[in-house]
C-alpha positions as CSV (number, residue, x, y, z in Angstrom):
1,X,0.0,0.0,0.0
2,X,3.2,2.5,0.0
3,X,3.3,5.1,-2.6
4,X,5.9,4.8,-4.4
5,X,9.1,7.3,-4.6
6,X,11.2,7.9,-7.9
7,X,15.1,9.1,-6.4
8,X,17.3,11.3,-8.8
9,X,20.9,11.6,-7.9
10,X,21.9,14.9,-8.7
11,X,26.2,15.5,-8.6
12,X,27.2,18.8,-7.4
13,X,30.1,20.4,-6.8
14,X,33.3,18.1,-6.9
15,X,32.0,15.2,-5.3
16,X,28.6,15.7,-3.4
17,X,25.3,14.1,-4.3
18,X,22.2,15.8,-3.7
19,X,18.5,14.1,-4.5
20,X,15.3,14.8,-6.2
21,X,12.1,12.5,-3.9
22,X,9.6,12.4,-6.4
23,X,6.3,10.9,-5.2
24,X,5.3,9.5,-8.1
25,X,1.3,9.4,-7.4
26,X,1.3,13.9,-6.7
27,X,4.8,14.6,-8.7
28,X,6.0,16.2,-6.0
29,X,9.2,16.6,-5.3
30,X,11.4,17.0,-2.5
31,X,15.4,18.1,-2.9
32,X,18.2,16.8,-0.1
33,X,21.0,18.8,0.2
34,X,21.1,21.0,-3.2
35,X,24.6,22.3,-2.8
36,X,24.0,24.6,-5.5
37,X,20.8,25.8,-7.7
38,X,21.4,25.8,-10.9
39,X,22.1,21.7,-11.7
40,X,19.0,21.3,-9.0
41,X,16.7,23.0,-11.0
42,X,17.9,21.6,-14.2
43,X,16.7,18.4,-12.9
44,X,13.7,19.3,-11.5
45,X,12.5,20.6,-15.3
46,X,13.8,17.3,-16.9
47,X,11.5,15.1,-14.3
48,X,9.0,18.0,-15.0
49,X,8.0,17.6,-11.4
50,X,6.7,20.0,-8.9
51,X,9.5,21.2,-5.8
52,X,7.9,21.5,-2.3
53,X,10.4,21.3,0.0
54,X,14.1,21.3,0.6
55,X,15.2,18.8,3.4
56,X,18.8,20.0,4.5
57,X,20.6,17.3,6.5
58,X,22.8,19.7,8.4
59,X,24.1,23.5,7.7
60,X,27.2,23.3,5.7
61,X,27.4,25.2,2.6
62,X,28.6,22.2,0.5
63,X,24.0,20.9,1.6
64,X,22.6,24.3,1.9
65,X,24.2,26.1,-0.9
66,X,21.5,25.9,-3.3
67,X,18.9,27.0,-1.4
68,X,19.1,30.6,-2.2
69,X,18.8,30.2,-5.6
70,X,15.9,27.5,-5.4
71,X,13.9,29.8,-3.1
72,X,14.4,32.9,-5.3
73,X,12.1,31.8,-7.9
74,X,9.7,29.8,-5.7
75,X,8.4,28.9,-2.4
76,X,9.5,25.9,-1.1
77,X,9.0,24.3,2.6
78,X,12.9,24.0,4.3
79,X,14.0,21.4,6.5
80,X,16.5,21.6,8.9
81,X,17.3,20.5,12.8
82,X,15.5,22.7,14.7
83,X,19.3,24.0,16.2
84,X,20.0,25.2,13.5
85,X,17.5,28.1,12.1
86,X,20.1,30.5,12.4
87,X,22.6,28.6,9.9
88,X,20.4,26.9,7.4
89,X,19.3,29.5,5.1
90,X,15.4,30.1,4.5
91,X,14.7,27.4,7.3
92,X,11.2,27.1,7.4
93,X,10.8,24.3,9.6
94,X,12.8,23.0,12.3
95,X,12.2,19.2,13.1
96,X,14.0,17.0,15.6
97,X,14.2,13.3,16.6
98,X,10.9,11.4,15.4
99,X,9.6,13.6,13.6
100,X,7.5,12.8,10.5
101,X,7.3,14.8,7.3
102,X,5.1,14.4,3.9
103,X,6.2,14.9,0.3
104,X,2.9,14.6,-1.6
105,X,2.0,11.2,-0.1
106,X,5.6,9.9,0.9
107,X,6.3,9.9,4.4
108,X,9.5,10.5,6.4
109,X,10.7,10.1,9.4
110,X,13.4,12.3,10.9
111,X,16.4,10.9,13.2
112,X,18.8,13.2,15.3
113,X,22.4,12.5,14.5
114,X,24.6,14.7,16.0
115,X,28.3,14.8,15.5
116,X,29.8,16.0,12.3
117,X,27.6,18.9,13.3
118,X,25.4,19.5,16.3
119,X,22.4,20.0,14.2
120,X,22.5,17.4,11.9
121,X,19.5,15.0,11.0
122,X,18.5,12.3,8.8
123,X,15.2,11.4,6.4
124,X,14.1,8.0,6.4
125,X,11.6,7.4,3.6
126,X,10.8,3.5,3.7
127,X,14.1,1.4,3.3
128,X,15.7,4.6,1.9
129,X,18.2,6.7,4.2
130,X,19.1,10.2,3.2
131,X,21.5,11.0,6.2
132,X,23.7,13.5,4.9
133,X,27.0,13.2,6.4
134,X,26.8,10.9,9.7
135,X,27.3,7.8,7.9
136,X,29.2,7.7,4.6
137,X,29.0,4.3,2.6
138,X,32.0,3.1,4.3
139,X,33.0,5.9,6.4
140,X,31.5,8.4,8.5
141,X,32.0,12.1,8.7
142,X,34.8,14.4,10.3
143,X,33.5,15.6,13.9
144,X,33.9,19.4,13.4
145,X,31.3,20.1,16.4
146,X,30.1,16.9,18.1
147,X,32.0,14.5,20.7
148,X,32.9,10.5,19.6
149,X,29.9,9.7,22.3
150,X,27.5,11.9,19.9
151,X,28.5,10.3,16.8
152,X,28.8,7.4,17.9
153,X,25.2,7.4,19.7
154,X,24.3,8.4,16.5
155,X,25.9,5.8,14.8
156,X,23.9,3.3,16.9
157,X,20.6,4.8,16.4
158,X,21.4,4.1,12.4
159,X,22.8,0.8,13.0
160,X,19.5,-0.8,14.7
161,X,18.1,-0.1,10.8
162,X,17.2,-3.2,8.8
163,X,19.5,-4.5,6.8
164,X,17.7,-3.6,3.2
165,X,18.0,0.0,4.2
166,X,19.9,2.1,1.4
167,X,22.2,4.4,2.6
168,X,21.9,8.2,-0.2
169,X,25.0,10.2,1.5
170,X,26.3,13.2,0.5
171,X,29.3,12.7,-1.0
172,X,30.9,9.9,-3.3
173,X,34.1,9.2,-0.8
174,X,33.6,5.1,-1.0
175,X,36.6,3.9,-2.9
176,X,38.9,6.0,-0.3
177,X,36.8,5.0,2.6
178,X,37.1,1.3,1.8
179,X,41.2,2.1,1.4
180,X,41.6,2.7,4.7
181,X,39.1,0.1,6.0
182,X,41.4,-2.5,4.8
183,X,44.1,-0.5,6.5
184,X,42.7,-1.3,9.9
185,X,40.7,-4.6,9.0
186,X,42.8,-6.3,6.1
187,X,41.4,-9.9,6.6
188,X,38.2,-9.2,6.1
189,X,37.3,-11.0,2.8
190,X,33.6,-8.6,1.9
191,X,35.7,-5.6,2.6
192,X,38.0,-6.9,0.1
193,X,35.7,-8.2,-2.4
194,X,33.9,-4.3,-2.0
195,X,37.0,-2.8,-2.6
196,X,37.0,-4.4,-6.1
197,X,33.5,-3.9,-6.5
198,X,33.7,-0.2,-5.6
199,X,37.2,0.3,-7.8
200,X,35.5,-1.0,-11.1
201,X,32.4,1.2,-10.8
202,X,34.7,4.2,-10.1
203,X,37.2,3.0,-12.9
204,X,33.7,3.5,-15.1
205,X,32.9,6.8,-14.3
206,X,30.0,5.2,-12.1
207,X,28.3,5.8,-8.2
208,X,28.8,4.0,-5.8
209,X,25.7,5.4,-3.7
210,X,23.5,3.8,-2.3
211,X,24.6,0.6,-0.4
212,X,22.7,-1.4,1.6
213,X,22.9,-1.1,5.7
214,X,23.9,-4.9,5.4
215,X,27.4,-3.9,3.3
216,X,27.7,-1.4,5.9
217,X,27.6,-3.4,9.0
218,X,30.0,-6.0,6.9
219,X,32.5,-3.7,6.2
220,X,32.5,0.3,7.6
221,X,34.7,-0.1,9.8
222,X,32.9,2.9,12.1
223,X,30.3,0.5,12.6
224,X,32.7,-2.2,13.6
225,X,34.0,-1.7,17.0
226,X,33.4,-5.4,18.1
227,X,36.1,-6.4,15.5
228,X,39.0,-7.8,17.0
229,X,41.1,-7.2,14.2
230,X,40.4,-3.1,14.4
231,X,40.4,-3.1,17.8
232,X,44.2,-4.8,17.7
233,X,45.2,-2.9,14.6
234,X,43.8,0.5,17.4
235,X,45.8,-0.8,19.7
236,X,49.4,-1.1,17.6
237,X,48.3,2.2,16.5
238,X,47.8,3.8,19.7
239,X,49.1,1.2,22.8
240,X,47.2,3.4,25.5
241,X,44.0,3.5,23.8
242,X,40.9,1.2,25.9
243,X,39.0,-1.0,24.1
244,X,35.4,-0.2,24.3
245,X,33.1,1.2,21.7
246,X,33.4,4.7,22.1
247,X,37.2,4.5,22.6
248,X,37.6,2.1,19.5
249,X,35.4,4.7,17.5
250,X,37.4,7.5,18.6
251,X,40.8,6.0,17.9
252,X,39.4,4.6,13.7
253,X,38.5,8.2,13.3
254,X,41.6,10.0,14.4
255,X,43.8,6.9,12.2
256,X,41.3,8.5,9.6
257,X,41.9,11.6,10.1
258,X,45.4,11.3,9.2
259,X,44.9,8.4,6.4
């Protein structure tokens, strides 16, 4: 009985995605994260669909860009963390942890996932994630304003998903992400075998966005801080560092950091 949702991968800038939600029953569309206008609304006249809202994952300019430009020539709902009215422009409306939001007849819920930024959230419509820059397919982001506890709690939240969830981030970092997983977790066989996977699509000129919550669990190692093996390759790294999740988390990101 779900209405079904068209997704348009929109590249921007050097390497970010942003995405046209197209309820296919109204033609309605939603855009997530248009880092800039102009190849936004080029889409939106191709798919001849109708914009009604922006849904901004968190306030960076590389996801809130292109709102200026979209919102000069029309009005348009905008979606941000409710923290962050101040620093997403034209926010209309400010939504937190379980919130739920409609494009046409598609319905999303919101999840709070602090710790790239403090303000940053994620749309869930169905088994389709659109979480910004939390969790990249095999990585995660930076923590510019949030704690390891934050991200990691948030990391949690988005690891009790179901495994056919599809993870849309917002930026195409996989091949490098999955470089330095096998840095810290080389005998893992599906890392590997991703690796290859991710390398041919790249070699093609391809995207490597979405994967499934399953490949993630398998093979990000920021999700992976029951591994033995990254927890020993953590502790040749850094001999002082303890052992338990938020630790193990806290010492993959700063080997990442510096990858």
């Amino acid at each position: 009985n779900h209405t079904s949702m068209k997704i348009i991968q929109i590249p921007l800038l050097r390497d970010n995605y942003g995405y046209l939600l197209v309820c296919e029953k109204t033609q309605q569309a939603a855009i997530v994260d248009p880092s800039e206008a102009v190849p936004v609304l080029r889409r939106i006249e191709q798919a001849a669909v109708t914009p009604v809202a922006i849904l901004n994952t968190h306030h960076h300019r590389d996801h809130t860009g292109g709102n200026e430009g979209l919102l000069a020539s029309r009005q348009l709902r905008v979606y941000g963390h409710k923290s962050d009215q101040a620093r997403v422009f034209g926010m209309t409306h400010g939504v937190d942890e379980g919130d739920e939001i409609e494009i046409g007849e598609l319905k999303s819920k919101v999840f709070f996932i602090p710790g790239h930024t403090t303000g940053h959230v994620a749309y869930l419509f169905e088994d389709n994630l659109f979480c910004g820059d939390t969790l990249f397919t095999a990585g995660c982001g930076r923590l510019f304003e949030g704690t390891p506890e934050q991200m990691l709690g948030s990391l949690k939240k988005l690891l009790a998903l179901a495994d056919d969830v599809k993870v849309y981030c917002g930026h195409e970092y996989t091949e490098n992400n999955l470089r330095f997983a096998m840095s810290v977790e080389p005998n893992n066989a599906k890392l590997a075998a991703r690796y290859e996977q991710v390398k041919n699509l790249r070699a093609r000129g391809q995207s490597t966005v979405p994967a499934t919550m399953a490949e993630e669990k398998q093979t990000n190692p920021f999700l992976r801080w029951e591994s033995k093996e990254i927890q020993a390759s953590v502790k040749a790294a850094m001999p002082d560092s303890r052992l338990d999740p938020v630790a193990v988390f806290a010492a993959v990101r700063k080997m990442k950091d510096a990858f």
